[in-house]
TORNUMI-742420 format. One record per residue: x, y, z of N, C-alpha, C in turn; residue number from 1. Coordinates in nm, 2 decimals, padded with zeros to 4 digits. Layout:
% residues N
((X,Y,Z),(X,Y,Z),(X,Y,Z),NUM),
...
//
This chain:
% residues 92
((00.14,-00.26,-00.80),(00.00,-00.20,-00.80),(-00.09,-00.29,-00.71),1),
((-00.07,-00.41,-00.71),(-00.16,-00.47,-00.66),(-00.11,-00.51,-00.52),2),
((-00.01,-00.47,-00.45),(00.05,-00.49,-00.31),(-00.02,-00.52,-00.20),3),
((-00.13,-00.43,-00.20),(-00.19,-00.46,-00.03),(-00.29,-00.59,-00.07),4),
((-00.29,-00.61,-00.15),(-00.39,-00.78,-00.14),(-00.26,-00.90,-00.15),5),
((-00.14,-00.85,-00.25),(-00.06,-00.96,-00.26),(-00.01,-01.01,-00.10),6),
((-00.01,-00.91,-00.04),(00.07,-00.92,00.07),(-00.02,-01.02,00.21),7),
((-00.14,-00.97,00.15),(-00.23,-01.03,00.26),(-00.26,-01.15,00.21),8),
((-00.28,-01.23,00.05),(-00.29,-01.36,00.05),(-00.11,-01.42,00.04),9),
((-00.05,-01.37,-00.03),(00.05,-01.48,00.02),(00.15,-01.49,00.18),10),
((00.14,-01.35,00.21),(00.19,-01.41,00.35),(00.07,-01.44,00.45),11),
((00.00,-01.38,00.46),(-00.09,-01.44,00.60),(-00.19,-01.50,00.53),12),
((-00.21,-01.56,00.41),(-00.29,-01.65,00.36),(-00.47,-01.64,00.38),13),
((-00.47,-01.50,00.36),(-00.63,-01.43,00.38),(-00.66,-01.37,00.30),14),
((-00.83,-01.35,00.27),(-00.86,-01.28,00.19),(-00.82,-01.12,00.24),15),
((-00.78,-01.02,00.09),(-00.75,-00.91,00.12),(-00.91,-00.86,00.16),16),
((-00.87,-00.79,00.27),(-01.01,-00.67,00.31),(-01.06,-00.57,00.20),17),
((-01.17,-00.56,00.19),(-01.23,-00.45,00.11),(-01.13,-00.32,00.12),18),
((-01.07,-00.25,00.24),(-00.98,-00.16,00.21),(-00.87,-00.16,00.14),19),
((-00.77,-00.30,00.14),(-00.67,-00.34,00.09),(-00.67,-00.36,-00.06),20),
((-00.79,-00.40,-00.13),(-00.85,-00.42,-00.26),(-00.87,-00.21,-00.28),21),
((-00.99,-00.16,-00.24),(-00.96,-00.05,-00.26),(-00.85,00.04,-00.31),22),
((-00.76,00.04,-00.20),(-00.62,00.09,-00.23),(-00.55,00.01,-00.34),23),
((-00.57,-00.06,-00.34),(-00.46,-00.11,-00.48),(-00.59,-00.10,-00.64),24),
((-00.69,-00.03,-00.57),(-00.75,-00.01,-00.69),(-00.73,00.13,-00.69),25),
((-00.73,00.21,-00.64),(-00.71,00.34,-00.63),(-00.54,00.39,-00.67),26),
((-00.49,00.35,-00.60),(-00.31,00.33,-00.71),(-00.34,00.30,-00.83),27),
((-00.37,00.16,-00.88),(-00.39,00.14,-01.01),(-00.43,00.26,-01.07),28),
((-00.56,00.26,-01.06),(-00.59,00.40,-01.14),(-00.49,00.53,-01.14),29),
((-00.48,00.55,-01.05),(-00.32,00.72,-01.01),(-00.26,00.66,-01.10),30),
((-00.20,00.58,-01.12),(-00.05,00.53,-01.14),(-00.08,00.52,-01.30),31),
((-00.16,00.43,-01.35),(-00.21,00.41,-01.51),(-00.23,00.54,-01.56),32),
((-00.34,00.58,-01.49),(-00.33,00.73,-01.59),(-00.21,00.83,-01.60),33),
((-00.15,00.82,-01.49),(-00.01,00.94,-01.51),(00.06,00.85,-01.60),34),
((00.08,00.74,-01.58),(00.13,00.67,-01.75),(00.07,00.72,-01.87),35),
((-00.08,00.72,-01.87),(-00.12,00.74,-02.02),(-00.10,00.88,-02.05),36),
((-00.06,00.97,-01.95),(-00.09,01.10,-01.97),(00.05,01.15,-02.02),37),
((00.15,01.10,-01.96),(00.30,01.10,-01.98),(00.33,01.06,-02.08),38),
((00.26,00.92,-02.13),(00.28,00.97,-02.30),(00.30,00.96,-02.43),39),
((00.19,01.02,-02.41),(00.13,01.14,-02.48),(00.07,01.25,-02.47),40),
((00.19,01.29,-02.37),(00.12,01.48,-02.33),(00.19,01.59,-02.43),41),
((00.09,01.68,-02.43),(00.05,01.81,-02.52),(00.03,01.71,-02.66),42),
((-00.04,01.61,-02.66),(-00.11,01.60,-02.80),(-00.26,01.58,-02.78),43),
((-00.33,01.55,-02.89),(-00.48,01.56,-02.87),(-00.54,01.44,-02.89),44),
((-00.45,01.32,-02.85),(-00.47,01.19,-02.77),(-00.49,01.15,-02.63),45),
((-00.46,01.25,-02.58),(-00.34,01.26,-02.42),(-00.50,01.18,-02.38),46),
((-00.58,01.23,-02.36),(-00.73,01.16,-02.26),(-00.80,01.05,-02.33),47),
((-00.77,01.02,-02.44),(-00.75,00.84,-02.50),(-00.67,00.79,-02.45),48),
((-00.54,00.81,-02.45),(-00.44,00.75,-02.37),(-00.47,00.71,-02.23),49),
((-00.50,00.80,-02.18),(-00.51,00.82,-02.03),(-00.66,00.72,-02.01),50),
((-00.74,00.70,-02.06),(-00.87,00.66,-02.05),(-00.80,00.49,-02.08),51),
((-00.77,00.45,-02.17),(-00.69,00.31,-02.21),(-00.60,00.29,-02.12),52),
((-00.53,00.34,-02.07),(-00.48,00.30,-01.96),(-00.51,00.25,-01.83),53),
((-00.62,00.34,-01.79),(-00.68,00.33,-01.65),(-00.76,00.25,-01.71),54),
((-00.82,00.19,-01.79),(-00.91,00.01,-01.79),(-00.82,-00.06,-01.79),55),
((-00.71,-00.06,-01.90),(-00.61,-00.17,-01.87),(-00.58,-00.20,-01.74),56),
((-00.52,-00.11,-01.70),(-00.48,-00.11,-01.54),(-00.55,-00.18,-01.44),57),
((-00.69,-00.12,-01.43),(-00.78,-00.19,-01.37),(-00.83,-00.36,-01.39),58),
((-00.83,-00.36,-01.56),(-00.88,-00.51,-01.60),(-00.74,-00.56,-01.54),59),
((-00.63,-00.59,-01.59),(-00.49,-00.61,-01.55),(-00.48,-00.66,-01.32),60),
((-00.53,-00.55,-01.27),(-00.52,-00.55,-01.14),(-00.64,-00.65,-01.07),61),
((-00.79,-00.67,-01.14),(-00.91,-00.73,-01.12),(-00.86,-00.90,-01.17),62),
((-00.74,-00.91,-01.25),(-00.75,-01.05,-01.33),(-00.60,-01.16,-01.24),63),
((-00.55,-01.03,-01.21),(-00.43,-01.06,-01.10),(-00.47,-01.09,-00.97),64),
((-00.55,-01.02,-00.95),(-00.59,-01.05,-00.79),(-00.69,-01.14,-00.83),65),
((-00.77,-01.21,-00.90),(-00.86,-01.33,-00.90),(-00.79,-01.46,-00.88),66),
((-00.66,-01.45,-00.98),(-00.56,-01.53,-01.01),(-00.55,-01.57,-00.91),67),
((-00.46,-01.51,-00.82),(-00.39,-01.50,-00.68),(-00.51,-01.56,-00.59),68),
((-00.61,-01.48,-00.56),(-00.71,-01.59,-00.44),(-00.73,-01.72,-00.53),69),
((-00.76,-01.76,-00.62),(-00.80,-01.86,-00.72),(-00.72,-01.92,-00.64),70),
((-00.56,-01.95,-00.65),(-00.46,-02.06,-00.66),(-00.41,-02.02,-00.52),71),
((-00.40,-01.93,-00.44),(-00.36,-01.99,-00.30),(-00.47,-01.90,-00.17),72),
((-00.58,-01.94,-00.22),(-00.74,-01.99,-00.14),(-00.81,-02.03,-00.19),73),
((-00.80,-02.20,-00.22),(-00.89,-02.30,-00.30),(-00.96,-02.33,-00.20),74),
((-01.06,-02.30,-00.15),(-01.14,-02.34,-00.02),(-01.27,-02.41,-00.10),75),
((-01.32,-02.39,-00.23),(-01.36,-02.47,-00.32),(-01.31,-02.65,-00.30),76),
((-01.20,-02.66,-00.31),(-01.14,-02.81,-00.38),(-01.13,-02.85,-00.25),77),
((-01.14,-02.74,-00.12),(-01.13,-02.84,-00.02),(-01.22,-02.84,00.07),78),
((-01.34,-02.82,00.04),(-01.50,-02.85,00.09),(-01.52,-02.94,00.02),79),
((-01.48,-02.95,-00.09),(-01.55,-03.13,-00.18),(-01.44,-03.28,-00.16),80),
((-01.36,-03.24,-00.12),(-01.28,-03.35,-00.05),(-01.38,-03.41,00.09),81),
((-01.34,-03.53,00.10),(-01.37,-03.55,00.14),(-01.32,-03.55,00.33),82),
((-01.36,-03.58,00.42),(-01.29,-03.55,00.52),(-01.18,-03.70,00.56),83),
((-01.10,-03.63,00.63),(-00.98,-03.76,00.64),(-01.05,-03.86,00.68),84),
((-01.02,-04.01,00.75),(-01.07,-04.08,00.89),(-00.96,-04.05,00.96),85),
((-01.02,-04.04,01.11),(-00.92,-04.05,01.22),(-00.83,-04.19,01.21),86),
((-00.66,-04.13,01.18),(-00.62,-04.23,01.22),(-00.63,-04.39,01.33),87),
((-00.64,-04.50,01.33),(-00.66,-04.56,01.41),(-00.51,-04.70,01.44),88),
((-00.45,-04.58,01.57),(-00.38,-04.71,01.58),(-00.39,-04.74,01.69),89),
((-00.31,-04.88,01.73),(-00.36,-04.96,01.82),(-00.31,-04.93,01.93),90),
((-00.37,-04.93,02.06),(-00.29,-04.90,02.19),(-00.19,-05.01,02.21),91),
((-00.08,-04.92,02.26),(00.05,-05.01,02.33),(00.01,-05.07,02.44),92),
//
């Protein structure tokens, strides 16, 4: 569910684009609710179900993808570092 962001922070190590977050928010939801609807269809839960689902889904998909930029784009820990010094070695 969460693909088009996974894809863009761990292989090309970027933040996913607002459309890439979209779409995997927009699956999430498709996808959770035909779970909650499936079931428990033809009972007179079926849109509780479906309703609990699509938050889970979404809280679930919003806590994954924080996760993920959290731990591999710490651009945080590496603005407070300090900067290297230029090596200095001696001319031959």
């Amino acid at each position: 569910m969460i693909l088009p962001g996974l894809v863009s922070i761990a292989f090309y190590r970027r933040r996913p684009s607002a459309l890439q977050i979209g779409l995997g928010l927009v699956f999430t939801v498709v996808v959770s609710g035909l779970l909650g609807y499936v079931q428990d269809a033809g009972t007179s839960r079926v849109w509780e179900n479906v309703t609990v689902a699509i938050v889970g889904g979404v809280l679930l998909y919003v806590v994954v993808l924080l996760v993920l930029v959290y731990w591999y784009l710490p651009r945080r820990a590496k603005a407070r570092e300090p900067p290297a010094p230029a090596p200095s070695t001696p001319p031959h």
